[in-house]
C-alpha positions as CSV (number, residue, x, y, z in Angstrom):
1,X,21.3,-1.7,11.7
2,X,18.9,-0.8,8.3
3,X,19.7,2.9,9.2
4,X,15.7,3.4,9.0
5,X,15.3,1.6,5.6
6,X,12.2,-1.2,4.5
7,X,12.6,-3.1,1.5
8,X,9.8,-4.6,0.4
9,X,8.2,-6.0,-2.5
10,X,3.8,-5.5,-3.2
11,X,1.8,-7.6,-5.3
12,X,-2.1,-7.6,-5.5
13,X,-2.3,-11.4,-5.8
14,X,-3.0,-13.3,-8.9
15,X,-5.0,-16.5,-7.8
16,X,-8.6,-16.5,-7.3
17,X,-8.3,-19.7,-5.4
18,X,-6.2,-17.9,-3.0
19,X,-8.8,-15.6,-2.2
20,X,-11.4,-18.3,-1.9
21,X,-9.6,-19.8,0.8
22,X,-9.6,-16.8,2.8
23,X,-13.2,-15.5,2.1
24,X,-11.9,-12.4,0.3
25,X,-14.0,-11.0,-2.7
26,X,-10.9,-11.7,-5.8
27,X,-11.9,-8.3,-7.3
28,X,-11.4,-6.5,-3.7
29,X,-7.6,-6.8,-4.2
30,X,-5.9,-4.0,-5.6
31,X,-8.2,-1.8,-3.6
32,X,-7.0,-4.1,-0.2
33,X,-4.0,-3.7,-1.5
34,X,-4.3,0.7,-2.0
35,X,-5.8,0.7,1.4
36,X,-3.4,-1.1,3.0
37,X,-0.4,0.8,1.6
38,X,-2.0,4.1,2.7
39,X,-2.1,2.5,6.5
40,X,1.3,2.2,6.1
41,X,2.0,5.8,5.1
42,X,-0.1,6.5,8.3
43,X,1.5,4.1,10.5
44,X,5.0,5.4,9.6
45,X,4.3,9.0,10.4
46,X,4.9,10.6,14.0
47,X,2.5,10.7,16.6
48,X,-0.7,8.1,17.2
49,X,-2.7,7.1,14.1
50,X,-6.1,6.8,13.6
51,X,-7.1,4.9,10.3
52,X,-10.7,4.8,9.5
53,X,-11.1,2.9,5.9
54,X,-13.3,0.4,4.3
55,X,-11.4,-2.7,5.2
56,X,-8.9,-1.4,8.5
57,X,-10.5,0.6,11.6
58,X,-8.2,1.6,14.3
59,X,-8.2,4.5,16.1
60,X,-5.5,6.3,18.7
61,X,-2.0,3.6,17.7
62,X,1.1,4.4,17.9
63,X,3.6,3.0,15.4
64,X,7.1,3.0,16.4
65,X,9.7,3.3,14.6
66,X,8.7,5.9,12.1
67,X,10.0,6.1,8.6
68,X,9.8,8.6,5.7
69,X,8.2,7.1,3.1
70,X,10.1,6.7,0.1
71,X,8.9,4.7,-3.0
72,X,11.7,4.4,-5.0
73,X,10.7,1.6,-8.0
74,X,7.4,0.4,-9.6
75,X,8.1,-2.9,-11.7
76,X,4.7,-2.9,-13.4
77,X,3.6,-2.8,-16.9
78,X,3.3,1.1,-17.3
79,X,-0.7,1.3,-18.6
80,X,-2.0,-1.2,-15.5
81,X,-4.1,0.5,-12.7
82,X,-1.0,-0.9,-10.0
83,X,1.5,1.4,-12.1
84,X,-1.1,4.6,-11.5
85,X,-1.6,3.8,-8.1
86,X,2.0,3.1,-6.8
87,X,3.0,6.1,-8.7
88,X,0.1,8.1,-6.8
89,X,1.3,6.3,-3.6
90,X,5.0,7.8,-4.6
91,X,4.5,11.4,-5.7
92,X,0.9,12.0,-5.7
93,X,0.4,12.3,-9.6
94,X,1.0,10.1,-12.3
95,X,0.8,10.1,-16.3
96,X,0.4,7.6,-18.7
97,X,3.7,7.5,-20.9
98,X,3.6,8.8,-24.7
């Protein structure tokens, strides 16, 4: 039906309060958030994944279907740390513009 493609939208979370609720240090967020993308690239590759990081352990899953990941727009101001570390997330290397 999708012909293999996601469309999703990321956000780090803005409300402290939020965060409260849950029991989830606020200033943990955008490196959740980093973490959790790079699960995805694992989950969506072939073959079982094993993901050992600060916040998500698994070992030996298998994730089916896989994608090729593909990040394709970053709406962020271009000097935050979210626009450095989608653009890592996209291509591996990122510069701040001129």
């Amino acid at each position: 039906m999708s012909g293999g493609r996601l469309i999703t939208g990321i956000g780090v979370g803005w409300n402290e309060a939020e965060f409260s609720a849950l029991g989830v240090p606020f200033h943990e967020r955008g490196a959740r958030s980093n973490e959790y993308l790079r699960l995805w690239q694992a989950c969506w590759a072939p073959g079982k994944v094993s993901f050992e990081g600060k916040f998500v352990q698994g070992a030996e899953r298998v994730s089916s279907p896989t994608m090729t990941w593909s990040l394709t727009k970053i709406a962020s101001k271009p000097t935050s740390s979210a626009f450095f570390a989608a653009a890592m997330m996209a291509s591996g290397e990122a510069s701040k513009p001129r």
